[in-house]
C-alpha positions as CSV (number, residue, x, y, z in Angstrom):
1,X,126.0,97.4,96.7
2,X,122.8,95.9,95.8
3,X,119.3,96.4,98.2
4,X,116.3,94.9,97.9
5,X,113.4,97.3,98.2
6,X,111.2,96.5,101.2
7,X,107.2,96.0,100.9
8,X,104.7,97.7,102.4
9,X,104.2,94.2,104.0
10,X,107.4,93.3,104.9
11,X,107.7,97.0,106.8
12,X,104.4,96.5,108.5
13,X,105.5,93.2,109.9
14,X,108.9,94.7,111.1
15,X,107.4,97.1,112.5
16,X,105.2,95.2,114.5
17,X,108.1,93.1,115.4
18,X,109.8,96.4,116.9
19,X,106.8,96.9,119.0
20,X,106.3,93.9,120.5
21,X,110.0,93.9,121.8
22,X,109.8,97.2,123.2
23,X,106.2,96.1,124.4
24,X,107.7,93.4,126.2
25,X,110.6,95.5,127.6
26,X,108.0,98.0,129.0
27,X,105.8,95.1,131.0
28,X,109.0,93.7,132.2
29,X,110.8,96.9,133.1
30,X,107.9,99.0,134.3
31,X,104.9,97.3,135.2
32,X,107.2,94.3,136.5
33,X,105.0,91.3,135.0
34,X,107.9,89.3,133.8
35,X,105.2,86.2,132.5
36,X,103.4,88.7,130.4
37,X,106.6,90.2,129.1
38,X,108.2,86.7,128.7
39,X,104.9,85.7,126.4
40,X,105.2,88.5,124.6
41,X,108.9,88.4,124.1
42,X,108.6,85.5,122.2
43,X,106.5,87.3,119.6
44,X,109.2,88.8,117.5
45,X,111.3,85.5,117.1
46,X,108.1,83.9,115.7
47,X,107.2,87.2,113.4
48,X,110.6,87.4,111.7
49,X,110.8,83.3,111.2
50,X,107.6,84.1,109.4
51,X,108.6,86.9,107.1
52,X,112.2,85.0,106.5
53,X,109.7,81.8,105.4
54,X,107.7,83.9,103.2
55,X,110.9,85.9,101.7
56,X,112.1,82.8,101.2
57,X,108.8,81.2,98.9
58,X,109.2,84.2,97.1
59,X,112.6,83.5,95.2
């Protein structure tokens, strides 16, 4: 099975990505802000659209 080895880049912005949902679960779930949580929810979807358009420049 083939992998492609993942950049220092490419794990910063997963990373991020991670946070931001559980971020978002946290102000939704505990602090019960569900606009905040909403705004940042949409993060992630918008992060990984990014790193899929830059993986995809790359080829």
């Amino acid at each position: 099975m083939f992998m492609k080895k993942i950049s220092k880049v490419e794990l910063l912005i997963l990373l991020v990505t991670v946070s931001c949902i559980f971020f978002s679960e946290y102000l939704f779930l505990i602090k019960n802000d569900s606009n905040k949580a909403i705004f940042i929810g949409l993060w992630p979807p918008t992060i990984l659209g990014l790193l899929n358009y830059i993986n995809s420049k790359r080829k």
